[in-house]
C-alpha positions in Angstrom: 0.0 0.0 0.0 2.8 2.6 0.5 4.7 1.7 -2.3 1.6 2.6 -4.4 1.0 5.6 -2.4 4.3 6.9 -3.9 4.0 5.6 -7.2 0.5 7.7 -7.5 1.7 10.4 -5.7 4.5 11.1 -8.0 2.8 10.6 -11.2 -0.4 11.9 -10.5 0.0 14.0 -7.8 -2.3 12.0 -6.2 -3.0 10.1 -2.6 -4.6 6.8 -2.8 -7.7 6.1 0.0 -6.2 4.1 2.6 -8.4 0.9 3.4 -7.1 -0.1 6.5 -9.8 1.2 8.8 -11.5 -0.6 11.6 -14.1 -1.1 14.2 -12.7 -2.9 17.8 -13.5 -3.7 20.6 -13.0 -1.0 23.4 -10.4 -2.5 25.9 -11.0 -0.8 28.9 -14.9 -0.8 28.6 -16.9 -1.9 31.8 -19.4 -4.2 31.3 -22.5 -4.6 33.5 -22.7 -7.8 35.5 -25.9 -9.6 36.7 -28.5 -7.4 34.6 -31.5 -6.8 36.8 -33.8 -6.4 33.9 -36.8 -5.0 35.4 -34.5 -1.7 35.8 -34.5 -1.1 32.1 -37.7 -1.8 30.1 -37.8 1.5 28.8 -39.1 2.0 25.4 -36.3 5.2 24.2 -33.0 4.8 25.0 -31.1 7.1 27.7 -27.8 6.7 29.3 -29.3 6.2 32.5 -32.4 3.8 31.5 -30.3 1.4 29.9 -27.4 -1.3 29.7 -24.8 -0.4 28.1 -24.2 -3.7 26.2 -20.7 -2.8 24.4 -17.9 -0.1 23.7 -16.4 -0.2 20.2 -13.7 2.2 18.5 -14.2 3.5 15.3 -10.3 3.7 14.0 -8.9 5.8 11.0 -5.6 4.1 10.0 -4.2 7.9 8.7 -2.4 8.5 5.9 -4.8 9.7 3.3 -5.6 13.1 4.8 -9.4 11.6 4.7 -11.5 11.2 7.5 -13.6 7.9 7.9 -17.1 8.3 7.7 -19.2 4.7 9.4 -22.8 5.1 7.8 -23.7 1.9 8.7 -23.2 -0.9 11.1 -24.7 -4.6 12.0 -24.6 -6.2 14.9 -25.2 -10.0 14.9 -26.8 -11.7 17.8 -28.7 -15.0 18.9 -32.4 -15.2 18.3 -32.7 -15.7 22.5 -30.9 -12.4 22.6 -33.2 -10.7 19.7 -36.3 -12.2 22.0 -34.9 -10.3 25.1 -34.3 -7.3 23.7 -36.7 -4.0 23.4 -35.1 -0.9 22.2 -30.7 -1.1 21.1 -29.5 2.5 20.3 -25.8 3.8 19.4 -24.1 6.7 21.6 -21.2 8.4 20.1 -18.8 9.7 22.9 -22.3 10.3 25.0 -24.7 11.6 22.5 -27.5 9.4 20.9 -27.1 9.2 17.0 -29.2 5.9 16.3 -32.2 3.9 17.6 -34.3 1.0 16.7 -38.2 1.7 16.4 -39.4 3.1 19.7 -42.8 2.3 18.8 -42.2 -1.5 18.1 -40.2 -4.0 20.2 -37.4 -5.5 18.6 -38.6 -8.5 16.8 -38.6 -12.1 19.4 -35.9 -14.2 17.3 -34.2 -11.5 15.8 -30.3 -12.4 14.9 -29.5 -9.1 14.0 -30.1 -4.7 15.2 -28.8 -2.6 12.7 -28.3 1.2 12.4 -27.3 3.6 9.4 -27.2 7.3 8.9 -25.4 9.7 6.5 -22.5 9.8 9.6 -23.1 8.1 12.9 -19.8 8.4 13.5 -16.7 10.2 11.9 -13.0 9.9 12.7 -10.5 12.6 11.6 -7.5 11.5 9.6 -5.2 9.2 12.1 -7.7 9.2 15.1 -10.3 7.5 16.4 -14.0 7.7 18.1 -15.5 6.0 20.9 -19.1 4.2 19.8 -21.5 2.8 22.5 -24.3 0.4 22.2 -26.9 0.3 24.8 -30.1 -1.8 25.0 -33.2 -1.9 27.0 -35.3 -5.4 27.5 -38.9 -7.1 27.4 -40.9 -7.8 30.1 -40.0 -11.6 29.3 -36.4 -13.2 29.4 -35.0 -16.4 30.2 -32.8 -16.4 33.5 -29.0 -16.3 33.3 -29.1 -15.9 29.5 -25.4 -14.1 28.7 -25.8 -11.1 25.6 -23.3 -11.3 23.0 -22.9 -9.1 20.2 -20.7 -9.2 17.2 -20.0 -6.5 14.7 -21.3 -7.9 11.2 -21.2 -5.4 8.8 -20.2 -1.7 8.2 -20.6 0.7 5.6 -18.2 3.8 5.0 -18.9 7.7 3.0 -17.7 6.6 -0.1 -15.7 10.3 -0.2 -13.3 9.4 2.9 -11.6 6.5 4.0 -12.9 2.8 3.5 -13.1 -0.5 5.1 -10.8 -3.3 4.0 -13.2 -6.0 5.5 -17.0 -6.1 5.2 -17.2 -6.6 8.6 -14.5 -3.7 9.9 -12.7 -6.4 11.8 -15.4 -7.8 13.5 -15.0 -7.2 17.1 -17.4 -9.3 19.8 -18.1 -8.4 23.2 -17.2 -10.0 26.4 -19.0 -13.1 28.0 -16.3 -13.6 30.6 -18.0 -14.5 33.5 -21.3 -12.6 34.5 -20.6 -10.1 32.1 -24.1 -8.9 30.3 -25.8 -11.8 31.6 -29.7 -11.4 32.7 -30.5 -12.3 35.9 -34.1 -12.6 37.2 -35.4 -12.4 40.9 -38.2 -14.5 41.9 -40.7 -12.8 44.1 -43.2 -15.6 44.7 -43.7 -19.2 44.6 -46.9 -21.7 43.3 -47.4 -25.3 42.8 -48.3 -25.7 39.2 -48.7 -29.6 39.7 -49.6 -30.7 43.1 -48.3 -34.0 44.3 -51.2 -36.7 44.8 -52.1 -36.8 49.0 -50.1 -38.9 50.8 -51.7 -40.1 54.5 -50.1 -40.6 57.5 -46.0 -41.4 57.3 -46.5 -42.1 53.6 -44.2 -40.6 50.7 -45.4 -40.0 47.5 -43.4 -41.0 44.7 -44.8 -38.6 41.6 -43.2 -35.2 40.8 -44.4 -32.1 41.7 -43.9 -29.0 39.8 -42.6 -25.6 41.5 -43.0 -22.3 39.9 -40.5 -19.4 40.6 -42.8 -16.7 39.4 -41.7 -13.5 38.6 -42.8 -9.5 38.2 -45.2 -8.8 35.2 -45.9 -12.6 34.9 -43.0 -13.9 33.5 -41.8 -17.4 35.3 -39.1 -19.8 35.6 -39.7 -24.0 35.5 -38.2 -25.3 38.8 -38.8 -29.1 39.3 -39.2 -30.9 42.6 -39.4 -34.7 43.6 -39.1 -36.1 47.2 -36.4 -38.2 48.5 -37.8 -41.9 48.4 -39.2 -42.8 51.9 -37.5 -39.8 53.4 -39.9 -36.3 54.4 -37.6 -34.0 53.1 -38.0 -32.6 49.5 -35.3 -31.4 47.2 -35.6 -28.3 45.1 -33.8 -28.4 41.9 -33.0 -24.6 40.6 
């Protein structure tokens, strides 16, 4: 690339677009841990009623005395992650620049949230930009599920600097440990299948179903069988 560079440059007078551009993943970003989801159900997107789900860095290799414009960008998830989602939106060092539909939920099952303007984010010749996504979440979603994103696809202004890769390198958030997983809190319990009656010192030997039941309706399976011929009963969760 630099020997072309010169070649250009001294017969045309001319600087080539440097391709080398790229989207990571923001090292020092803090991840949130054990999600209480019931904090963030919010249909818009603010920096305080939401999770912020990853930190990227939009990268301009230099060289070209172009800037690099992203116009679009893809993230790729799992369809358990689409169903938990309600709202994704990009911040660009603190300020909103993109949002899915307000009005409508994410679709359940969705495997990928994409965003595009004419510049969600633009990094000067040689520098870089700091790119935030943040989410907000259903009334429904499965316990200990773990969030993972990966950048799919970007688009850069055709007048400034390009991508070399479709996918501008693409970086994936954390899953290390508790990092954006969903954790839900139980507030109640029910038996959704009572064990047949049992008289006197008897045990019963059929299953019994307990419910962990949660806010807004939403529950959790839990199973429960008794110890054979002992009065103690074991609760699986």
């Amino acid at each position: 690339m630099r020997n072309l560079s010169v070649l250009m440059f001294l017969l045309l007078g001319v600087t080539p677009k440097n391709i080398a551009q790229t989207v990571t993943v923001k090292s020092d970003y803090v991840y949130f841990n054990n999600i209480d989801y019931k904090l963030y159900q919010s249909s818009g997107v603010t920096t305080t009623n939401s999770v912020g789900a990853m930190g990227l860095i939009l990268n301009d290799a230099g060289g070209d005395n172009l800037p690099t414009t992203l116009t679009s960008l893809t993230f790729s998830i799992s369809s358990a992650t689409g169903s938990a989602l309600r709202t994704a939106a990009l911040f660009v060092n603190g300020v909103k620049v993109s949002t899915t539909s307000t009005s409508t939920p994410i679709a359940n099952g969705s495997t990928s949230i994409s965003f595009s303007s004419a510049s969600l984010a633009s990094a000067s010749d040689g520098a870089s930009v700091n790119i935030e996504l943040r989410v907000t979440f259903k009334t429904t979603v499965i316990d200990n599920q773990q969030l993972r994103f990966t950048v799919s696809s970007v688009t850069a202004a055709s007048g400034g600097s390009l991508f070399d890769t479709p996918d501008g390198g693409g970086a994936t958030s954390s899953v290390s440990g508790n990092t954006n997983k969903i954790v839900v809190t139980a507030d109640r319990y029910k038996f959704g299948q009572q064990p047949a009656d049992v008289f006197g010192e008897g045990s019963s030997a059929e299953n019994m179903r307990l419910d962990h039941t949660m806010p807004r309706g939403s529950y959790q399976l839990q199973v429960v069988k008794p110890d054979n011929n002992k009065t103690n009963i074991n609760v699986l969760y």
